[in-house]
C-alpha positions, 0 to 999 in steps of 0.5 A, spaced: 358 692 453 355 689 446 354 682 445 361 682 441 364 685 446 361 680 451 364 674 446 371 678 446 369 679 438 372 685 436 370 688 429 375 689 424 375 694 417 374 690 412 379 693 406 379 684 403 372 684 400 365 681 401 368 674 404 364 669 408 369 669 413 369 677 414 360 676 415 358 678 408 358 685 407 354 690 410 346 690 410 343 696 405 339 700 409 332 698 409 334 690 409 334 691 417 328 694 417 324 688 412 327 683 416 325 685 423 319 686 420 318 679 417 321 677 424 315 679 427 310 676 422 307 668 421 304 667 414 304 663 408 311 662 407 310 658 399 305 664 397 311 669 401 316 666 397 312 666 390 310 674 391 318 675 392 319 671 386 314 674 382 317 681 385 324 679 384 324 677 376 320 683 374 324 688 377 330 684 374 327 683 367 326 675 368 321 670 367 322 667 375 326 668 380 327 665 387 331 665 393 336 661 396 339 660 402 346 662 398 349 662 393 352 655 393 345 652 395 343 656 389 347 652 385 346 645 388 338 647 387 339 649 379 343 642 378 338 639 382 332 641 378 337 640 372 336 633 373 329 631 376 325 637 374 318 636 378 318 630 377 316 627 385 320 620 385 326 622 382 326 628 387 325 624 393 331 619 390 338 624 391 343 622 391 341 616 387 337 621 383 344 623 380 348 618 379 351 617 372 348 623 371 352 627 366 353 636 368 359 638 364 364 644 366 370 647 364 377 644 367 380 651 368 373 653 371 373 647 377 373 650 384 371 648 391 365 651 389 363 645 385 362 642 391 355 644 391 353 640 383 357 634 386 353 634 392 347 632 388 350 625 386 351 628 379 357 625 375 362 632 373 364 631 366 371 635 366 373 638 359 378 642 356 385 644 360 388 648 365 390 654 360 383 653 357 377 650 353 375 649 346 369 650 342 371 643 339 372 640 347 365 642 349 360 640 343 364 633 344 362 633 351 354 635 349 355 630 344 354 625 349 349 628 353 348 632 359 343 635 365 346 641 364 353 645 363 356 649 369 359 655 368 362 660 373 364 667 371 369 672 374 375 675 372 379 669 374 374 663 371 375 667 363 381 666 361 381 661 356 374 659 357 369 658 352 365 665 352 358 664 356 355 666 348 358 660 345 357 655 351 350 656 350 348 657 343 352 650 344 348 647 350 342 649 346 343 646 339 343 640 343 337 641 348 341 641 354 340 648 360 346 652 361 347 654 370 351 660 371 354 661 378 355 669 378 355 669 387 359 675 386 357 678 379 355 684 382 357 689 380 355 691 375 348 691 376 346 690 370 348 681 371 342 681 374 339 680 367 345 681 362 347 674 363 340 671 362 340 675 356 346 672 353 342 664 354 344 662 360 338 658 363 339 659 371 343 664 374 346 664 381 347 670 385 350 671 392 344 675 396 350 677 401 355 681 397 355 685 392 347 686 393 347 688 401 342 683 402 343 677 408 349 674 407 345 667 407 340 668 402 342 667 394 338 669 387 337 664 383 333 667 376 332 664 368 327 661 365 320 659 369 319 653 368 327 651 371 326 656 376 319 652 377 324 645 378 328 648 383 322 650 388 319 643 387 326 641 390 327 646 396 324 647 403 319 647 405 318 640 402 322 635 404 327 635 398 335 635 397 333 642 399 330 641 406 337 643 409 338 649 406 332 652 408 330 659 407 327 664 412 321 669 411 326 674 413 331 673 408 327 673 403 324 680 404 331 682 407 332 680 399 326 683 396 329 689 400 336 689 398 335 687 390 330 694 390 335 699 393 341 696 390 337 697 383 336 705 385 343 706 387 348 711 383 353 705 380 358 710 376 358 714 382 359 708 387 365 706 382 368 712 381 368 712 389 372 706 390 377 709 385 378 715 389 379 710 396 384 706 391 389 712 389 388 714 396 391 708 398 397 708 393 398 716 393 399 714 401 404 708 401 408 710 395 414 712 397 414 707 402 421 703 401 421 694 399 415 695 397 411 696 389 404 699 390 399 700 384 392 700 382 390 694 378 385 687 379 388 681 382 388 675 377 384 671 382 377 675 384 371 674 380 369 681 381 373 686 376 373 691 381 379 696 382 385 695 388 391 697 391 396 692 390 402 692 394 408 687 392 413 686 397 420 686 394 425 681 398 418 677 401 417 671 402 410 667 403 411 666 411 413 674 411 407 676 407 403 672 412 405 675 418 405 682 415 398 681 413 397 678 422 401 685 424 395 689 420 389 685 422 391 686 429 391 694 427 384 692 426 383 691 418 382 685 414 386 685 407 387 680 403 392 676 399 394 674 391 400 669 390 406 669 395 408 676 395 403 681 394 397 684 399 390 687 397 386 692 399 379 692 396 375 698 396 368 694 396 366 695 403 370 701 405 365 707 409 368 714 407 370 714 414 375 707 413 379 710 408 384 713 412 385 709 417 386 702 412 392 707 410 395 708 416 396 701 419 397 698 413 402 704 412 404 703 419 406 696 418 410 697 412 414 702 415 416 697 421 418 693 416 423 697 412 425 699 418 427 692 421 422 692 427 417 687 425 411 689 430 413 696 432 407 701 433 
């Protein structure tokens, strides 16, 4: 019997994406072996970490780079090195070190992930509108100075927003550093330095998603000497950053995932999740209620295809219950909007297409045929 099996967890076909409450995504390969051997392991942590650093920026095309304990303390490490730098009293003084302090984001942008700029005390200045931002709003908003503005950047945060080229040329007339939440920004791998090159001074990535690498580990790189500020505000030290604690284990494990992930064949990986989708579509076309295409839901962040599958006559309570009907198949989808499920390639074996098929396809033909349930 395994260990899962032991807590009664059965493990499901992930077709929803690399969410936190699915585990992440797989580990790459050699992630497993680099973290077993930093398990096995004591040693300076602060000079590992430097050298991982080091390893990371220069295989990523940046002055520095350093890992986080996930995307989200990533970001709350950015913001706070924002607005205490090194500076060794005002670290010690968050939240108070925060307070009043200006970090400038777009409304149309704001998501419960801005929590983790919040948290250091910081004041979060909101521009613009729902529909979107203009390049007016922002250099108003500059204009009354700031420690940093947030950006987010995916599919879902771009429409209508400044374009992260113009916030920052922006940002920069005025002195003030641009973070760049990207947790889910690859693919494309190129993200890694393409954002850094458009001007954004700090870029987040998630460790755990795209890259394969531990699920709680996150890629924070930019310019060195901000980079510099968020390990003065990181653990080890007793800082805002001592519960978000990294481990010799992730930051190898990281190391490991961010070199393999460099040397994958990304057209040929693409081109295999568009196979995985007109699979899905070719296999559920014919069923009756329903709409199937290939297409990018409106509120992901990563442009990647899926099979959407809208239900004609539907309502939110029975797109719920189809969606319970095919997690108890074993697969895990996910949503948009009240009518419509996602199947996302992102994390599929080959092994896994036909079976995504058959219980989602299963459940829609007991639908049509009024036996909700039915095997």
């Amino acid at each position: 019997m395994t260990r899962l099996e032991e807590l009664g967890i059965t493990p499901v076909i992930n077709a929803a994406g690399t969410y936190t409450v699915l585990g992440g995504s797989r580990l790459a390969p050699p992630v497993i072996a680099a973290m077993a051997e930093a398990a096995q392991t004591f040693l300076d942590f602060e000079r590992l970490s430097a050298a991982v650093g080091a390893r990371l920026a220069a295989a990523t095309g940046n002055e520095a780079a350093v890992v986080t304990s996930g995307a989200a303390a990533g970001v709350a490490i950015a913001i706070a090195a924002c607005v205490v730098g090194t500076d060794l009293e005002k670290i010690a003084a968050f939240p108070a070190a925060g307070a009043g302090v200006r970090v400038i984001v777009q409304r149309s942008q704001r998501n419960g992930y801005d929590y983790s700029a919040r948290m250091t005390g910081i004041q979060l200045v909101e521009i613009g509108r729902d529909s979107g931002t203009t390049l007016a709003e922002l250099d108003a908003a500059l204009a009354d100075g700031a420690a940093c503005v947030l950006v987010f950047v995916g599919e879902q945060f771009d429409r209508g927003a400044v374009p992260l080229a113009d916030v920052t040329a922006a940002a920069h007339a005025r002195g003030v550093p641009v973070v760049v939440d990207a947790a889910a920004g690859v693919p494309p791998i190129a993200n890694l330095w393409l954002l850094t090159r458009a001007g954004a001074d700090l870029v987040v990535f998630s460790g755990g998603k795209g890259l394969r690498g531990p699920q709680t580990s996150g890629l924070v790189v930019g310019r060195r000497d901000l980079v510099a500020a968020c390990v003065a505000n990181m653990s080890p030290r007793h800082t805002i950053g001592r519960p978000m604690k990294v481990g010799k284990e992730e930051l190898l494990g990281l190391l490991a995932a961010v070199e393999w992930s460099l040397a994958q064949d990304e057209p040929g990986y693409l081109a295999r999740m568009e196979r995985h989708v007109a699979s899905w579509v070719a296999g559920l076309s014919d069923v009756p209620g329903i709409h199937v295409e290939r297409g990018i839901p409106v509120a992901v962040a990563e442009p990647l295809p899926r099979a959407l599958v809208r239900l004609h006559g539907a309502d939110r309570a029975e797109r719920d219950r189809l969606v319970a009907e095919i997690r108890a198949r074993g697969v895990a989808v996910h949503i948009e909007g009240d009518t419509t499920i996602t199947l996302n390639p992102q994390t599929i074996e080959e092994e896994e297409e036909a079976p995504v098929l058959a219980a989602v396809r299963a459940v829609l033909l007991a639908r049509s045929a009024g036996t909700p349930g039915a095997a």
